[in-house]
Each structure stands twice: as structure tokens, then as C-alpha cells.
C-alpha positions as CSV (number, residue, x, y, z in Angstrom):
1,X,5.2,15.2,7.3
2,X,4.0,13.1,4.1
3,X,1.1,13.8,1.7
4,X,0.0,10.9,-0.5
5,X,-1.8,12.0,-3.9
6,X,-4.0,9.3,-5.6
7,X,-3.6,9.2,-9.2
8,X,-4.6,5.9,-10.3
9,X,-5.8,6.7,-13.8
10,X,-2.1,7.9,-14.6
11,X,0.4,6.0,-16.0
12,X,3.1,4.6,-14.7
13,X,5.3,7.0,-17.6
14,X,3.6,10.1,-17.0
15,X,4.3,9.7,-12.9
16,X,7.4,9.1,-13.8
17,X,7.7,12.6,-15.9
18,X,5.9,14.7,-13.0
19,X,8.4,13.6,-10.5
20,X,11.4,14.5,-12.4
21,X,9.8,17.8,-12.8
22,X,8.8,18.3,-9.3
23,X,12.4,17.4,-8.6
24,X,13.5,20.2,-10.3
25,X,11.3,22.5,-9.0
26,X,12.4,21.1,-5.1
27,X,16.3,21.3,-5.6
28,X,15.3,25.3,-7.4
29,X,12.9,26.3,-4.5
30,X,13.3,23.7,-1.2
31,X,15.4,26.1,1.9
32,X,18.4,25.0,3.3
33,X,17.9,22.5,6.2
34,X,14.8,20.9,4.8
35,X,14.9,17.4,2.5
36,X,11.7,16.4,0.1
37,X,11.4,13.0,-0.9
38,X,8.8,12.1,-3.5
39,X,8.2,8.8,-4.9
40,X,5.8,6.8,-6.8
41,X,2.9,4.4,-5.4
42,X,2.8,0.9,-6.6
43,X,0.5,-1.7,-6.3
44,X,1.4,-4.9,-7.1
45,X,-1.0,-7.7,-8.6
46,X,-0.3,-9.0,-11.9
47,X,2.2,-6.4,-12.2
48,X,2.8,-3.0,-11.3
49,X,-0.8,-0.8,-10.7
50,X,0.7,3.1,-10.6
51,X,-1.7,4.4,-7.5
52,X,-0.3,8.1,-7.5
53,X,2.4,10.1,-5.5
54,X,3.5,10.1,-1.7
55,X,5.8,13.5,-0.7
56,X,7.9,13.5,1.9
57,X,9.4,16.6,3.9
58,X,11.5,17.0,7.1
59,X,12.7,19.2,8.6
60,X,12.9,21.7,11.5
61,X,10.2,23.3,11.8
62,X,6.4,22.1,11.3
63,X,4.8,25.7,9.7
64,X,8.2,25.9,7.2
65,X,7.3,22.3,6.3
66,X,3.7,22.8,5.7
67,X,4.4,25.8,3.4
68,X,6.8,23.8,1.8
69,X,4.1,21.2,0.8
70,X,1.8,23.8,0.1
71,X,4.5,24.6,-2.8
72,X,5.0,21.1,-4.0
73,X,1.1,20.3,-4.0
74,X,0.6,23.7,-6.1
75,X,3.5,22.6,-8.1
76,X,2.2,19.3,-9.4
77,X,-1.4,20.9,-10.5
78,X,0.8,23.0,-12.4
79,X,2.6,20.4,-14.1
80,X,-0.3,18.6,-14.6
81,X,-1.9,21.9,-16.2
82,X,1.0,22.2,-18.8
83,X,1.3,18.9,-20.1
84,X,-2.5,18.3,-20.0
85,X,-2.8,15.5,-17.2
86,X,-6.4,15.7,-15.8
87,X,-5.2,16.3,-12.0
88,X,-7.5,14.0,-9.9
89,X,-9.8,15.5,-7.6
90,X,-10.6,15.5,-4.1
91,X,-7.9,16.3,-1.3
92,X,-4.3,14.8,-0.9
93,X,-4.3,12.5,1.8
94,X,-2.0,13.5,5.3
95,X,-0.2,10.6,7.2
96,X,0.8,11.0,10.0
């Protein structure tokens, strides 16, 4: 299950600083038996274009990994919220 978040009016540095605070916040809260993986889009043109986020989680069960995402996607508004990032609106994008 992957959610992609479009952030493009972020930079590249303050991506960077979400995800290593979502990654503490996954290896704090993620169960047992379950694996997030979040990275960073890039575009690349004349050099890299930061787009925005794409989480990743698997495991067993579909619901569990849902909530899960739930947690992570009410995670980074919060981090955004604290450090004053404008978190972009509209909804996170599902692929399938």
C-alpha cells in the first residue's frame, strides 16, 4: 500500500528534515511484522525538482496497514505544524 504526498513548493532540505522525523516516529510506533518505507520524489530537469513524499507499507494485513498510514499521514501534518511548513492541500494520492 503507497500514498504519494505532493509537496512541490518544499525544499529539497526541509523533505529531507520531515523524513528523518517521520522515521523516528515509524521505528517508535510502526507494530511488529509491518515495514514503512518513505522516500523523497525527484524530478529531474536541469537538476533535482523535490515533488513531495511517497510512503510505503507492507505488511499482513490490509485494515492494520491503512491505520498505519492513517498514523504516518497525521504524523507529517504534525511535523509540518511544528516547524511551520505550510502542509499542501488537497488529498494524498493512493497507488495501487
Amino acid at each position: 500500500m503507497r500514498k504519494e504526498i505532493l509537496m512541490p513548493q518544499i525544499p529539497e532540505e526541509t523533505l529531507d528534515s520531515i523524513i528523518k522525523d517521520l522515521r523516528a516516529f515509524i521505528e517508535a510506533k510502526i507494530p511488529k511484522g509491518y515495514s514503512v518505507n518513505v522516500q523523497k520524489n525527484i524530478a529531474v530537469c536541469c537538476g533535482p525538482i523535490p515533488l513531495g513524499l511517497t510512503i510505503e507499507v507492507k505488511g499482513a494485513e490490509e485494515e492494520v496497514g491503512k491505520r498505519i498510514l492513517s498514523q504516518i499521514m497525521a504524523e507529517i501534518m504534525g511535523i509540518c505544524e511544528r516547524k511551520g511548513i505550510e502542509y499542501p492541500e488537497g488529498e494524498a494520492y493512493n497507488i495501487v
